[in-house]
C-alpha positions as CSV (number, residue, x, y, z in Angstrom):
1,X,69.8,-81.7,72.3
2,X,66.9,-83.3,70.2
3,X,63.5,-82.7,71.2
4,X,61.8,-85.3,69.1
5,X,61.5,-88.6,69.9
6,X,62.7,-90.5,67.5
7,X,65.6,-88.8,67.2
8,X,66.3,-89.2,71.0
9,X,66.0,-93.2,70.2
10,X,69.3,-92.6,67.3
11,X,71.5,-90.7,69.5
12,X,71.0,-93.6,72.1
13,X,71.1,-96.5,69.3
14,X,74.6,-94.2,67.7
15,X,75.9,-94.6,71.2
16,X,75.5,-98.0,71.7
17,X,77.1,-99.1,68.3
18,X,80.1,-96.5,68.9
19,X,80.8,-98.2,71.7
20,X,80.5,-101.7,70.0
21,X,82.6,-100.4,67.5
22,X,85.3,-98.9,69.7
23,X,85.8,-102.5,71.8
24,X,85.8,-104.1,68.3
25,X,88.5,-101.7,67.2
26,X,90.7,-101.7,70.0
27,X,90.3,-105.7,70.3
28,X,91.8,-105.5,66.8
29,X,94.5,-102.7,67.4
30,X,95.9,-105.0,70.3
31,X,95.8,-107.9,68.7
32,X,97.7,-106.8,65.8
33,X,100.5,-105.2,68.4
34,X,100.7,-108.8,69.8
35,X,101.5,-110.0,66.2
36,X,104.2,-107.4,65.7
37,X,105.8,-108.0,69.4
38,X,106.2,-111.9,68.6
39,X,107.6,-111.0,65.3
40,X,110.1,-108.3,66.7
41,X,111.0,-111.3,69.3
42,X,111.4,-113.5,66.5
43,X,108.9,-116.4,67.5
44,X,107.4,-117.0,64.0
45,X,105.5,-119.8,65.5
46,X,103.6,-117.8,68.2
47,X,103.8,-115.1,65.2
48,X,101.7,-117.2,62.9
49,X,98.4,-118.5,66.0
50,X,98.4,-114.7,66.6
51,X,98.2,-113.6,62.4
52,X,95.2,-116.4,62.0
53,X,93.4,-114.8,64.9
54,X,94.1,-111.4,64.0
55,X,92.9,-111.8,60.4
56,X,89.8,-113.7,61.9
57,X,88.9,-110.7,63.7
58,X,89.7,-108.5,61.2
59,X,87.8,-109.9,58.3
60,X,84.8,-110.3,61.1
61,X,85.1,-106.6,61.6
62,X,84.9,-106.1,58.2
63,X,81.8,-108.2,57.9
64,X,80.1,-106.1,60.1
65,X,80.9,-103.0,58.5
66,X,83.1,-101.4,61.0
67,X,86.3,-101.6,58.7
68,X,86.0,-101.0,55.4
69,X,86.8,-104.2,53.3
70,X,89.9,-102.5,51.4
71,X,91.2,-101.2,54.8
72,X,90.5,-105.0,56.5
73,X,92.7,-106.6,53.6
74,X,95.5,-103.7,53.8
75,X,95.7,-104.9,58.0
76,X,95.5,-108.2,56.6
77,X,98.3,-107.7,54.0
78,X,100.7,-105.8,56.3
79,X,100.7,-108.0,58.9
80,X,101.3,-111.4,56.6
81,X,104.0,-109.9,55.0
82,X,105.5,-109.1,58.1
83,X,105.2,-112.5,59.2
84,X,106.2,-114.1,55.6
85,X,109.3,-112.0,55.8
86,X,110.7,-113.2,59.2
């Protein structure tokens, strides 16, 4: 455990944004299962409202520095080709 101060103030501040960055991620890994699920049910239209707002969150992820931008793009590709290919 850290015994100076200000380093007591990152390990709370590193806690808080891991945890930011957890609900962000797992916000994003659900929302990209409901994309696949619609496309393995073959509703391309429900398929399509949940690609916009899984790219939304995605490239707002990305943004914020929690996904890398190439990463955010590869989701971003995957998942439009699976819905293009339907």
């Amino acid at each position: 455990m850290a015994n100076i101060k200000s380093a007591k103030k990152r390990i709370l501040v590193i806690e808080t944004k891991t945890l930011r960055n957890k609900t962000i991620k797992t916000k994003i890994k659900t929302l990209i299962k409901k994309v696949e699920t619609a496309v393995a049910d073959g509703d391309k239209t429900a398929a399509e409202e949940r690609l916009a707002t899984a790219i939304s969150e995605i490239s707002k992820a990305a943004s914020k520095g929690i996904y890398h931008k190439n990463n955010a793009a590869r989701k971003v590709s995957r998942l439009t080709k699976l819905v293009n290919a339907m």
